[in-house]
Each structure stands twice: as C-alpha cells, then as structure tokens.
C-alpha positions as a printed Julia matrix, in Angstrom:
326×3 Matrix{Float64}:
  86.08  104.55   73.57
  82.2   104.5    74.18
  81.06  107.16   76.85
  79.02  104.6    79.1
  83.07  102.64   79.44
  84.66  105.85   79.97
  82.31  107.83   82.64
  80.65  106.52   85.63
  76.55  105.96   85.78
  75.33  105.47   89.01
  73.53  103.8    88.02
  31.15   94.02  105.08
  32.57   91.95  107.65
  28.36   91.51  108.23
  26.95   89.06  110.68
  23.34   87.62  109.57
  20.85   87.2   112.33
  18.5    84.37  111.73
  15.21   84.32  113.33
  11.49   83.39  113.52
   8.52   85.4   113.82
   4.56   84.29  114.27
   1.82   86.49  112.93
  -1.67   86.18  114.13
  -4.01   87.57  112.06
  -6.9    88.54  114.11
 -10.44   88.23  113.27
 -11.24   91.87  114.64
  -9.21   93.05  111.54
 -11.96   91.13  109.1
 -14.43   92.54  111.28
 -12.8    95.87  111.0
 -12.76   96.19  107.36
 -16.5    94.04  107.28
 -19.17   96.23  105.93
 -21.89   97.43  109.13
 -25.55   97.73  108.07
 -27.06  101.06  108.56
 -28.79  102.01  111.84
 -32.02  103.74  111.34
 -32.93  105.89  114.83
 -36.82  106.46  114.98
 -39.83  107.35  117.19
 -37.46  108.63  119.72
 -39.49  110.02  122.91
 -38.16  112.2   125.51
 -38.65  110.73  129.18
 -38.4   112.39  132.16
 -36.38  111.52  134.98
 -38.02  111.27  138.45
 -38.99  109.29  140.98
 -41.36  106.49  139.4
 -38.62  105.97  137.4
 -36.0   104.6   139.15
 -35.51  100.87  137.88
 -36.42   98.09  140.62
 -34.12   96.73  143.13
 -32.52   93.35  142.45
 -32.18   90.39  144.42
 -28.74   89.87  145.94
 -26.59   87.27  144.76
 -26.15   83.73  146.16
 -23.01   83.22  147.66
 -20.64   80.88  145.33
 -20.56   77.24  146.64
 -17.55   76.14  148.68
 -14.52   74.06  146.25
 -14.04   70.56  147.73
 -10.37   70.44  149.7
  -8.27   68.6   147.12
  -5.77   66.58  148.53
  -1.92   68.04  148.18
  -0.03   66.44  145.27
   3.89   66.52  144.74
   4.76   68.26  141.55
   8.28   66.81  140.88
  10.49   69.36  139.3
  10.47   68.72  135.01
  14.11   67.59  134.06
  15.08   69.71  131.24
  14.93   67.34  127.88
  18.7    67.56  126.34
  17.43   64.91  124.1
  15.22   66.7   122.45
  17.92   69.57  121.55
  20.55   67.22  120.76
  18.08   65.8   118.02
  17.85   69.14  116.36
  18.6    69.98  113.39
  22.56   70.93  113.9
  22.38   72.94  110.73
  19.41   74.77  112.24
  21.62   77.11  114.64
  24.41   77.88  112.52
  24.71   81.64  111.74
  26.55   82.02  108.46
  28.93   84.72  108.33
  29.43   86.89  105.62
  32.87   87.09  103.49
  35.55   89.21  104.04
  35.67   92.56  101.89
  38.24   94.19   99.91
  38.63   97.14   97.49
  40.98   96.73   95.1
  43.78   99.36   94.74
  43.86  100.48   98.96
  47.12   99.54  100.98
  47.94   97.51   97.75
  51.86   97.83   96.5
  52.42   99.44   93.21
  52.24   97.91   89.89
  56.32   97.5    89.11
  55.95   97.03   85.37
  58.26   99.29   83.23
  57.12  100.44   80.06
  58.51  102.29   76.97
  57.88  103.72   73.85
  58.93  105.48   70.88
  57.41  107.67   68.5
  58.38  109.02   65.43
  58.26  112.78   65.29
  59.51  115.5    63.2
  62.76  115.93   61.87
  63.77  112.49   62.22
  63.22  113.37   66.17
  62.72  110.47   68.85
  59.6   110.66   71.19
  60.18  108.67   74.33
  57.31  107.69   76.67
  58.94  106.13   79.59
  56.61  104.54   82.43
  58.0   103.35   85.64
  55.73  103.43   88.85
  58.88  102.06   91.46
  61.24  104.58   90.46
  59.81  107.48   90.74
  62.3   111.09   91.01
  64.79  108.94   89.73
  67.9   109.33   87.28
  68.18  107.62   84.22
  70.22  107.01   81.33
  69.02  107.57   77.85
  71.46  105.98   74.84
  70.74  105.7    71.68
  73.86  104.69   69.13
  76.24  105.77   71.44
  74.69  109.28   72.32
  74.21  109.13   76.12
  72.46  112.05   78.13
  70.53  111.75   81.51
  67.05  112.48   82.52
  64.78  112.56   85.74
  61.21  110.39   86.34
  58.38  112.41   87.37
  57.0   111.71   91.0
  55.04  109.22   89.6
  57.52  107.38   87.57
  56.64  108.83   84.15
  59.11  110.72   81.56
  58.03  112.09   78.4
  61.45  113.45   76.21
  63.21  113.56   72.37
  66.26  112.31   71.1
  67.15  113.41   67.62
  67.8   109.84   65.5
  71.05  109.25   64.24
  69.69  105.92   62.39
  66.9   105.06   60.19
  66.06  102.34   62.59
  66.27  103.98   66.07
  66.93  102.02   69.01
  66.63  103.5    72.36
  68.12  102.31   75.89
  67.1   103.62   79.17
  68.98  102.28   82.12
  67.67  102.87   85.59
  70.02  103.51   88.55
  69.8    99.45   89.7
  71.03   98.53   85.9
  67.87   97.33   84.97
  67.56   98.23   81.03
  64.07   98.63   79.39
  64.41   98.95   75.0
  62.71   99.97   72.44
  62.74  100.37   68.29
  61.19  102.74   65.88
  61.59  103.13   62.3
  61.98  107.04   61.17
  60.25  107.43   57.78
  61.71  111.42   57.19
  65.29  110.24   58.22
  66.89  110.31   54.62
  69.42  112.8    54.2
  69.65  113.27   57.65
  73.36  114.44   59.04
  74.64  115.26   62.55
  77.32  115.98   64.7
  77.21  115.94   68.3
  79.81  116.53   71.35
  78.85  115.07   74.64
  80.01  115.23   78.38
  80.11  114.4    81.69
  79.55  116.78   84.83
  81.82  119.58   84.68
  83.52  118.83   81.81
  81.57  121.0    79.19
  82.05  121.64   75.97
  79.88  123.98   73.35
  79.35  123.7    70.05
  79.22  126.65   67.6
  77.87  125.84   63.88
  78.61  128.68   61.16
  76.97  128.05   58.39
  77.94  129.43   54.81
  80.82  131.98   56.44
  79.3   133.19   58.89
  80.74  135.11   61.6
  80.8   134.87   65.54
  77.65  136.48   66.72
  76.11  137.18   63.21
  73.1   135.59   61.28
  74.29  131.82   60.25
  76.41  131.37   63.81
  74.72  128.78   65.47
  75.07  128.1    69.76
  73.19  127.16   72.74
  75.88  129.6    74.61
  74.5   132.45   72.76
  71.36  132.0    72.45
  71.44  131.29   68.46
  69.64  127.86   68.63
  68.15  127.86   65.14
  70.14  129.37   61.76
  69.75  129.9    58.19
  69.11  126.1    57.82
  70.65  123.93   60.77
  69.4   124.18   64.29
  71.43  123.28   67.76
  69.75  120.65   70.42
  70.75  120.69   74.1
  70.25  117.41   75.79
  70.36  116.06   79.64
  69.32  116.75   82.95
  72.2   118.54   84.75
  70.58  118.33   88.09
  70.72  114.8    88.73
  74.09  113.26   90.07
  77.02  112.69   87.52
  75.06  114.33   84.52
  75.53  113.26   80.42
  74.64  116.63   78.66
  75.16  117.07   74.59
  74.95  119.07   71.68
  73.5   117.74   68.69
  73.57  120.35   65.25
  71.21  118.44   63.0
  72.95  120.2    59.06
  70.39  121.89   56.92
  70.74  123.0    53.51
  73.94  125.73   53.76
  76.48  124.71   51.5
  79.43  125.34   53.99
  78.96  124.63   57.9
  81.95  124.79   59.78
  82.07  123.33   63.2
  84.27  124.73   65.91
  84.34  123.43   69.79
  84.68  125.29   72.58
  85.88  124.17   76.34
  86.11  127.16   79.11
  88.65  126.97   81.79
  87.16  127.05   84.85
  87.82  126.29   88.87
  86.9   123.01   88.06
  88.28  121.77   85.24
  91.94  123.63   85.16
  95.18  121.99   85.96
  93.54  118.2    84.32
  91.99  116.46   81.6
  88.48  117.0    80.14
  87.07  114.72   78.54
  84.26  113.83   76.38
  83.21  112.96   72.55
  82.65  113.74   69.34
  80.21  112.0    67.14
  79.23  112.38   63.59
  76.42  110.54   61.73
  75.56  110.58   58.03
  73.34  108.46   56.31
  72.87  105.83   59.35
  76.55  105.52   59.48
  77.45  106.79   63.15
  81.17  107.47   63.96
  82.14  107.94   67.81
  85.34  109.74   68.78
  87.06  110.65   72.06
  87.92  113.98   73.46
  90.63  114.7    75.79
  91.67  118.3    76.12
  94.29  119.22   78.79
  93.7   122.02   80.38
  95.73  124.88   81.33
  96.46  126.14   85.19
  93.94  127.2    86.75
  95.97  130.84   86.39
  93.89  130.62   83.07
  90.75  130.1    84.75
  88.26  132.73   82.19
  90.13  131.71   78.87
  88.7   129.01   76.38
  90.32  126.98   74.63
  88.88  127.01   70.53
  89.1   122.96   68.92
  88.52  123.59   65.17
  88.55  121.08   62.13
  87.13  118.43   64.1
  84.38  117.96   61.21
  87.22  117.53   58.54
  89.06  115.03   60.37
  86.32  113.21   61.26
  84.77  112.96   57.81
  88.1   111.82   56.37
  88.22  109.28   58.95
  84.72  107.91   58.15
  85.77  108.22   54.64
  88.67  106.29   54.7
C-alpha cells in the first residue's frame, strides 16, 4: 500500500492653476540701457553769496478762474452684463485636473503563482526549487515514485531541497496543505547503475537503517547509520530526509549502494512511550535500474514494559530482491 493511502497529510493628485499675466515693458528700461553722451564741466567760476545776489521777487499768481456750476445728472446704477459671460468661451474656465497616481507594488496583494523546478545534480541527486509567495511557513509534501518526506516554505514562500532519484526520468510532486499539486520532470544523465533502498515513516513511528558493507561490523569502518553518526562508508552513503517539525512528519532513509561487493541491510525500530503496546508502521522500498518496488511495514510492538529495547528486522533486502525478481 502507497504511504500517501496509508498516513494522513494535512494537507500627484495635482491641481493646475490657469492664469493670465500682462507685461508692460517700459520705455525707462530702453532709456536705462540707452547710451548718455558725455558731459564736459568747464570754465567753472566760484560766486559768492551775498546780498546783491539774492534772485528777484516774482509776481504772485492769478487766482484760477471759477468752473461753471454744471447741472446734477442721474448716474443710473450699470446692470451687470450676464450676457457677455454667458457668451464666453465655456472651455475657457475649465481647470483640468491631473490623473490619479499609483506606484506599482504598494498595498498591492501578492503574486499567487507557484513555481517549480528541478535540477540535475550529483549522484543522480534531485535539486528542487520550489516558489510559492501565498504559502509562506507552510508544510508540504515532497513525492517522488512513491518516496514521500515533508518540508517547510521559507517566510517568503521559497524552498530550496534534494531528493536522491530513484528513476532515470525523475518526476517530482509537491502538494501544499489545500491539495493543490505543482509537478515537475528532469532527466538524470549519471543515473545508470544507480541502486537504492529506502525505509520511510510517519511521526513517531521511526525506523533506522544500518548498511554494512563487505562484513562489516556494528560500529566499525563499512557500518553505515544516521543513528551513529556513520553517514558515508567504504562506498555507499546514508541520506536523511523530512522536516520533523512540521505537523504529521514523512522522514526516510535512503542508502544509495556503492561499489562493496556485499551490503547487508538490517532495520531497526526502538520501543518507546509512544510507540509500545501497537503497530508501527511504515515502508520499505528498493529501486534498481529505474525499476522501483514499494513494500509495507507493520511491526507490532511489544508492552511498553519493553520501552528501551529494539527490535532488529534483517533480510529485508533478500526478500525484497527475490520479490522484484520473480
């Protein structure tokens, strides 16, 4: 049974003032700027003030001759002429107002577009660039032939992560909380030879994988684990996958075979408070070639008197390859 059927996702206003002005040049500015002949001052003699020469009195003035009396006149009051305005121009005192302005990008919603894509990288390895503005901090769900983990958006909707490919042709789904789906395809040119096996899990329900490659022994050089530390051996290396901090988490293991001549996979499930007394389960999947085989899990678990033991699943590779075989 696939994973996704098995667990739960939760899924310048500006006014214009019109107007007329009148210059008047004035002739004093010509005048001003108008070349003045020179002055020559010459045969100046001094003359002394005194008594002989005080200038002669004049003769006084006639008094100004009397105005006629003009008869009084009514002056009737001047009707304003509404005529006149009315025959204006109408155009003439319209003020045009300005448009409205707007910058772009203030108060405006965010762009809702979702975008993905792939990228081939490294040992047949998936790069996912995953951007999606409206759902930012959010969980998603990553599945790619059947191998499901979680993740989290940035703050601004972004998510950059890997997913090591399990086919030639890689196709990617990420499913956002709503159940809107976004795809994507890449073609993996390094991803001949390529073999896998992978266990995967929900919540609580862990499991860990431990590789040994060419007899190797728990702890020494060839034992291969994310639980100890060991993520690289002789030849194979161990991915961990998934966000466990989001709600209802899809973690896995992935152990991507090298060149050993003998690896020997072996599970491991540890009895805790939370999973004791019931059923844990997850899956197992193997790919070889492009040729991906999905199998379930379901361990049940002691009491939780055994809470601090582990249970040990072993020839899980065997039985699998015999069932892809046959």
């Amino acid at each position: 049974m696939n994973l996704l059927r098995k667990l739960t996702l939760i899924a310048g206003t500006g006014a214009v003032a019109l107007g007329a002005g009148h210059f008047v040049q004035q002739k004093a500015e010509t005048r001003a700027t108008a070349d003045v002949p020179g002055v020559v001052v010459s045969d100046i003699s001094p003359v002394a003030a005194g008594p002989g020469d005080v200038a002669p009195s004049l003769p006084p003035l006639a008094a100004p001759a009397a105005l006629p009396d003009l008869p009084p006149q009514d002056l009737a009051p001047v009707a304003p002429q509404a005529d006149v305005l009315a025959a204006a121009d109408p155009d003439l005192f319209d003020v045009p107002v300005a448009p409205s302005l707007s910058v772009p990008g203030i108060g405006a919603a965010p762009e809702c577009d979702v975008s993905l894509g792939l990228v081939p990288q490294p040992g047949a390895m998936i790069g996912i660039s995953l951007l999606a503005p409206c759902h930012p901090d959010q969980r998603v769900v990553l599945n790619h032939s059947g191998l499901t983990v979680t993740a989290r958006t940035s703050a601004s909707g972004a998510l950059l992560s890997t997913l090591p490919a399990l086919k030639a042709l890689a196709q990617v789904d990420v499913i956002f909380a709503g159940g809107e789906r976004v795809r994507d395809t890449v073609a993996l040119a390094d991803f001949s030879g390529v073999k896998r096996f992978a266990v995967q899990w929900q919540a609580s329900d862990a499991f860990q994988l431990h590789a040994f490659e060419n007899g190797a022994r728990y702890g020494h050089p060839g034992h291969i684990s994310s639980a100890t530390g060991g993520m690289s051996g002789q030849t194979g290396t161990v991915t961990l996958l998934g966000d466990a901090t989001v709600d209802l988490p899809l973690q896995a293991e992935v152990y991507t075979f090298g060149a050993a001549a003998k690896t020997e996979i072996v599970l491991e499930a540890a009895i805790t408070q939370a999973t004791c007394g019931r059923e844990v389960l997850g899956e197992a999947i193997l790919a070889v070639d492009g040729s991906v085989k999905i199998s379930d899990l379901t361990l049940a678990m002691p009491d939780c008197d055994a809470v601090g033991d582990i249970l040990v699943l072993k020839n899980l590779l065997e039985d699998m390859t015999l069932a892809t075989a046959n």
